[in-house]
Z-matrix of the N, CA and C atoms (Angstrom, degrees):
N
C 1 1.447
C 2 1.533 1 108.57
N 3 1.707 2 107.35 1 131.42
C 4 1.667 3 103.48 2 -170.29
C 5 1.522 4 85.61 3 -119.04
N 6 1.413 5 144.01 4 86.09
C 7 1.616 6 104.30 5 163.14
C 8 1.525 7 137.12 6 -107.69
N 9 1.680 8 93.31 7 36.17
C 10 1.205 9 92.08 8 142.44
C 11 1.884 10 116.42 9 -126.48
N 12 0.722 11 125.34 10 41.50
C 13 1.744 12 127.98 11 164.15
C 14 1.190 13 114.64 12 -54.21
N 15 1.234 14 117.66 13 -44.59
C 16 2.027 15 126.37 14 -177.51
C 17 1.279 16 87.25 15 -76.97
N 18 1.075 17 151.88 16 1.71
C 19 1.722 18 128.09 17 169.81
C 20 1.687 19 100.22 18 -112.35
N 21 1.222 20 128.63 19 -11.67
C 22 1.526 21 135.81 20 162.29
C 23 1.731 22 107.86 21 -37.10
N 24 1.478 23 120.18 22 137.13
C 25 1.715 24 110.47 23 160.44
C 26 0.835 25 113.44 24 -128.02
N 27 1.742 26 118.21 25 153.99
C 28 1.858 27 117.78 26 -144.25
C 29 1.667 28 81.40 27 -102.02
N 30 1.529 29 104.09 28 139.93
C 31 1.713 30 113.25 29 149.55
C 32 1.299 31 122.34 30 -82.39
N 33 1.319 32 126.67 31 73.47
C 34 1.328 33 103.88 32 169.82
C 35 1.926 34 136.53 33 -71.58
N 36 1.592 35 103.16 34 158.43
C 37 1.254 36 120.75 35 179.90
C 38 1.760 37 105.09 36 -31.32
N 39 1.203 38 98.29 37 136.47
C 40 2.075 39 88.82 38 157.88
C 41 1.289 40 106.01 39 -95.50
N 42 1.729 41 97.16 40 138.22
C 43 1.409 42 108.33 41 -157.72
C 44 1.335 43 139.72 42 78.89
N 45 0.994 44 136.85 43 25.39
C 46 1.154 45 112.69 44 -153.04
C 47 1.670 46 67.25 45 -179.71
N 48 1.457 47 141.10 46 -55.38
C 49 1.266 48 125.16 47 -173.42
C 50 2.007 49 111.25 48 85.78
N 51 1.194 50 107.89 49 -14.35
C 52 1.677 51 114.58 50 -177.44
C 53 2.047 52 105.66 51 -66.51
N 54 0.891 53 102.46 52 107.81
C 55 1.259 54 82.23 53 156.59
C 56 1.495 55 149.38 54 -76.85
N 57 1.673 56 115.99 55 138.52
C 58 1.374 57 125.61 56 -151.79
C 59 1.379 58 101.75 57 -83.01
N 60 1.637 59 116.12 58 -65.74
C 61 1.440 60 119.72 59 -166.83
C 62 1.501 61 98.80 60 -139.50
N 63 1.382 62 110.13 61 -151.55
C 64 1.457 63 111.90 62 -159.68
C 65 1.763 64 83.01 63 -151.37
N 66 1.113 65 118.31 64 134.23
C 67 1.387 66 124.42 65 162.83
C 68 1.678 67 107.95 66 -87.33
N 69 1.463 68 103.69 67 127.03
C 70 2.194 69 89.31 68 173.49
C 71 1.357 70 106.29 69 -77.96
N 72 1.142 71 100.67 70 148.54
C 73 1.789 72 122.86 71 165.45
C 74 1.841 73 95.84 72 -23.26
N 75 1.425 74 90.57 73 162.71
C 76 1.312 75 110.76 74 164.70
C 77 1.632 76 111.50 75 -76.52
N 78 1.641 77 123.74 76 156.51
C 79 1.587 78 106.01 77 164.71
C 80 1.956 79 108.05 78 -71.85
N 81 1.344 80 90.29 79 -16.35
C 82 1.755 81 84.85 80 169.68
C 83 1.664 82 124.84 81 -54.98
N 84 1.134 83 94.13 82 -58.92
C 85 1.705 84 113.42 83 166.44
C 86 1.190 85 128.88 84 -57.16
N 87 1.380 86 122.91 85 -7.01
C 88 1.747 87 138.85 86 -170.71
C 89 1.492 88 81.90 87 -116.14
N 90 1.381 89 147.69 88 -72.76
C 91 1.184 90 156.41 89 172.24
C 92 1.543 91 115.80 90 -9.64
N 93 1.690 92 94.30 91 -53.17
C 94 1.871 93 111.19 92 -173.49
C 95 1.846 94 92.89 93 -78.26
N 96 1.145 95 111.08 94 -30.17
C 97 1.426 96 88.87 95 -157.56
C 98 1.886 97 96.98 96 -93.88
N 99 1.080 98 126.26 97 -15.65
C 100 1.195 99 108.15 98 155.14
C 101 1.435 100 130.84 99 -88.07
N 102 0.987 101 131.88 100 8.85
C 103 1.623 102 151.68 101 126.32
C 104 1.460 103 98.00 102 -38.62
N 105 1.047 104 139.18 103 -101.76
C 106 1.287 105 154.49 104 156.44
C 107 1.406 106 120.50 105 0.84
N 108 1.319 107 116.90 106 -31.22
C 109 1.040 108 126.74 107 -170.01
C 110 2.243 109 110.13 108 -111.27
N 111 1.360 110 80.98 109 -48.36
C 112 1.707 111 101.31 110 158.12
C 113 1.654 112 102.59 111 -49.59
N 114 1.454 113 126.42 112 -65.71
C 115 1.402 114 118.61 113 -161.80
C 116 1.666 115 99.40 114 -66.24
N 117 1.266 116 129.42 115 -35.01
C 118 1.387 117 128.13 116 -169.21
C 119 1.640 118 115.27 117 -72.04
N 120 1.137 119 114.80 118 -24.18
C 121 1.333 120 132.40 119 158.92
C 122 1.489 121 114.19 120 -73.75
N 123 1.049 122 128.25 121 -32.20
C 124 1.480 123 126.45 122 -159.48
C 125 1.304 124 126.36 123 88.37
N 126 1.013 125 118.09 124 16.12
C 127 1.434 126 123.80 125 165.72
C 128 1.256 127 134.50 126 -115.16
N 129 1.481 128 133.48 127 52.54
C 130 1.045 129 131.79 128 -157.16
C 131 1.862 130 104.10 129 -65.78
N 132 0.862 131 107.47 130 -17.99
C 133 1.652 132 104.88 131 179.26
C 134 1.450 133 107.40 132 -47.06
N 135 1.105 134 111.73 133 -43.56
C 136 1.843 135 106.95 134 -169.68
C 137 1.847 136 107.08 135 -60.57
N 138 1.593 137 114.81 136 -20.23
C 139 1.195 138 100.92 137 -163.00
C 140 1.679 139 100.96 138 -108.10
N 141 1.327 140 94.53 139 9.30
C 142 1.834 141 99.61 140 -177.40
C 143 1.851 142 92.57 141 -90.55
N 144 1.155 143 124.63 142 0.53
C 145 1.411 144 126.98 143 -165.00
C 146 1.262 145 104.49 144 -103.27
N 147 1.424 146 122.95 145 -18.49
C 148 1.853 147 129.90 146 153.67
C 149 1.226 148 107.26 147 -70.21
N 150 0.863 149 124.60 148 -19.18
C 151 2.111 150 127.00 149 -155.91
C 152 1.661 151 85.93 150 -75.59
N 153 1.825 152 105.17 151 -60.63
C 154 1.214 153 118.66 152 178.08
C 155 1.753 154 141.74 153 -44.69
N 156 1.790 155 90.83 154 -40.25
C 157 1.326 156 108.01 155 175.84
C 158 1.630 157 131.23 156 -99.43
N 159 1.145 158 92.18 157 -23.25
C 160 1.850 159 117.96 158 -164.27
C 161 1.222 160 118.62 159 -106.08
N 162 1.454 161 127.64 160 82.00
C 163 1.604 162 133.70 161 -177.96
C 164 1.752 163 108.13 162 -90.65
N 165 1.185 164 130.02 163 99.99
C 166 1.575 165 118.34 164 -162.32
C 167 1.604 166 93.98 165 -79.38
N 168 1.329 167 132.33 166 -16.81
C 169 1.933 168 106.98 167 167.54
C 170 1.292 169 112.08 168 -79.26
N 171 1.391 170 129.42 169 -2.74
C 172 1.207 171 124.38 170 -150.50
C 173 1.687 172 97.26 171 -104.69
N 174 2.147 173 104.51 172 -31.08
C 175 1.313 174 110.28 173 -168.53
C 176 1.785 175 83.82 174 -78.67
N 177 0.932 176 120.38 175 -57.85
C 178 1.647 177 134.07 176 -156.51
C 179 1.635 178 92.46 177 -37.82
N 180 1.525 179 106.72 178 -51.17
C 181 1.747 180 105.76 179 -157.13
C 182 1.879 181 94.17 180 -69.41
N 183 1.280 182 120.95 181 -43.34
C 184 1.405 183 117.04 182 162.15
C 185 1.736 184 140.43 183 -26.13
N 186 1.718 185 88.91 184 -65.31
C 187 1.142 186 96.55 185 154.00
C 188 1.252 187 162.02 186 -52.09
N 189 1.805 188 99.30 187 -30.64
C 190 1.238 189 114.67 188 176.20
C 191 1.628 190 109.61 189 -102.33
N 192 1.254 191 113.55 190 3.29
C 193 1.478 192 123.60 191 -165.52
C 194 1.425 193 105.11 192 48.48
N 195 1.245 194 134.80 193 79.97
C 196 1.198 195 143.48 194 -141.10
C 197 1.945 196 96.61 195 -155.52
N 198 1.528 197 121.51 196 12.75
C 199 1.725 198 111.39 197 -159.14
C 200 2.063 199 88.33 198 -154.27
N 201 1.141 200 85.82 199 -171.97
C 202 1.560 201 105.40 200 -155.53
C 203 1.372 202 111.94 201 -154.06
N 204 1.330 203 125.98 202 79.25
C 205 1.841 204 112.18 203 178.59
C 206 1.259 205 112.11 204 -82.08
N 207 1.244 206 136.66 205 162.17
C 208 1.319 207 165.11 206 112.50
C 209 1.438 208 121.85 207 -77.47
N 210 1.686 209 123.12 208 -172.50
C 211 1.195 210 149.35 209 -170.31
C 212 1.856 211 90.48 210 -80.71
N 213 1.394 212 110.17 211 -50.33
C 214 1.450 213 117.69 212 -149.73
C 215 1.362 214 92.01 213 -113.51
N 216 1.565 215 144.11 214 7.46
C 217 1.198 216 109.07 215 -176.42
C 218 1.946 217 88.12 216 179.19
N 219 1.571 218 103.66 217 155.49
C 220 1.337 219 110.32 218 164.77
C 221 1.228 220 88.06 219 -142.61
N 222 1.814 221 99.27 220 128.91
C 223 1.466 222 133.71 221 -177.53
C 224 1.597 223 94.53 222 -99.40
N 225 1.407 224 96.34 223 145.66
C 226 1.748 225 105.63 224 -178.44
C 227 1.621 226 81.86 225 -115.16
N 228 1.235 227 117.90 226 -157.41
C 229 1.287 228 146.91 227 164.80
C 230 1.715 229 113.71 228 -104.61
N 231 1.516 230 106.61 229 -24.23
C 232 1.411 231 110.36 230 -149.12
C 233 1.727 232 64.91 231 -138.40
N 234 1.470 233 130.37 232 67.83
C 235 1.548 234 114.08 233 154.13
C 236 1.574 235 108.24 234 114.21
N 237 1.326 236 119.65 235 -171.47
C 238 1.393 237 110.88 236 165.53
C 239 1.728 238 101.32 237 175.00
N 240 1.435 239 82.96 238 148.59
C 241 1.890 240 85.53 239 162.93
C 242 1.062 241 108.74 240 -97.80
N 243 1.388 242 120.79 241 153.75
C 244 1.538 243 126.77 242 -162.17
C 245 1.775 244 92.35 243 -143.96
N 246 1.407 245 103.39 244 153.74
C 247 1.875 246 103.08 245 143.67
C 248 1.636 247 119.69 246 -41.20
N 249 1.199 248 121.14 247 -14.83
C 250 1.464 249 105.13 248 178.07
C 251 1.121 250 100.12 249 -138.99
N 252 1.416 251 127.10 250 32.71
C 253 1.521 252 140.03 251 156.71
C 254 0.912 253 124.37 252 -146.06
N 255 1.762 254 123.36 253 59.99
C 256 0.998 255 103.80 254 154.19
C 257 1.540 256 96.98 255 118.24
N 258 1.432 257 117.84 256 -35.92
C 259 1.635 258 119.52 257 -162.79
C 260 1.440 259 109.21 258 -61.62
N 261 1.330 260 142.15 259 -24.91
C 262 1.384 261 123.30 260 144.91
C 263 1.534 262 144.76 261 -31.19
N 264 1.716 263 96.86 262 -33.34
C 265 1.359 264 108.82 263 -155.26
C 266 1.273 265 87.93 264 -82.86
N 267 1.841 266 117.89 265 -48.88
C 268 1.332 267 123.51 266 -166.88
C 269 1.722 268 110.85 267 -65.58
N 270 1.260 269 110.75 268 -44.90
C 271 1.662 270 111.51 269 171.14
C 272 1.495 271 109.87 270 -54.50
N 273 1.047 272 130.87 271 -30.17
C 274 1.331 273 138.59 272 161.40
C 275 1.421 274 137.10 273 -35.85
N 276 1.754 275 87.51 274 -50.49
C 277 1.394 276 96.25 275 -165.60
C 278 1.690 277 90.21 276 -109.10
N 279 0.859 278 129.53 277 -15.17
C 280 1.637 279 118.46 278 157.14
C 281 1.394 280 118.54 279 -59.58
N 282 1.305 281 117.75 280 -50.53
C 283 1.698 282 114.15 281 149.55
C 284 1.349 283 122.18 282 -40.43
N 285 1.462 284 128.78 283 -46.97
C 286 1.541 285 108.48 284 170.76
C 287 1.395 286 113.33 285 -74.27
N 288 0.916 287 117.99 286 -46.44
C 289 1.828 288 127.04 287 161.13
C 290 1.889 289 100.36 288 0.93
N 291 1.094 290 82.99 289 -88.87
C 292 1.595 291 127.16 290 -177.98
C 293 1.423 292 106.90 291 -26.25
N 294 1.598 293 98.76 292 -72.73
C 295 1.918 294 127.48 293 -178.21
C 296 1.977 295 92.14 294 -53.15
N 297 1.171 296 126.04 295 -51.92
C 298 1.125 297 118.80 296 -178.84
C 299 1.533 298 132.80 297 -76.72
N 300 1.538 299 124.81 298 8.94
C 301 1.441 300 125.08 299 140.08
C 302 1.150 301 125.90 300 -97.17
């Protein structure tokens, strides 16, 4: 079972027009579609549980090693939570993060 493959996009060859590989979806794009899929079922609860866990600048600045923590603050490149932005919410939700594996 793939369900997300239809949200995959093909690289094709230059020249040649063949396609090489398939890039996977974003977790943004897997995110929306089980939202989407949660509300069509009747359960939107399952997709209020990304809202909670899943910050995509927060994964992005991760990913790219692109950020900077401290005691008082994680600096992105592209923004930051700080003690007076927010840095509770984010220490927060790394604690549920955490509590939930």
């Amino acid at each position: 079972m793939t369900p997300f493959r239809d949200l995959s996009k093909p690289v094709k060859l230059r020249g040649t027009g063949l396609i090489e590989r398939y890039v996977p979806p974003s977790p943004t794009k897997k995110i929306a579609r089980i939202r989407d899929w949660s509300q069509k079922a009747g359960i939107p609860d399952i997709a209020a549980v990304w809202d909670e866990i899943y910050y995509a600048d927060i994964r992005n600045a991760v990913f790219h090693a692109d950020y900077t923590p401290s005691d008082t603050e994680f600096r992105m490149m592209k923004g930051q939570y700080s003690s007076g932005r927010g840095f509770p919410h984010f220490s927060g939700a790394v604690s549920r993060v955490g509590s939930a594996h």
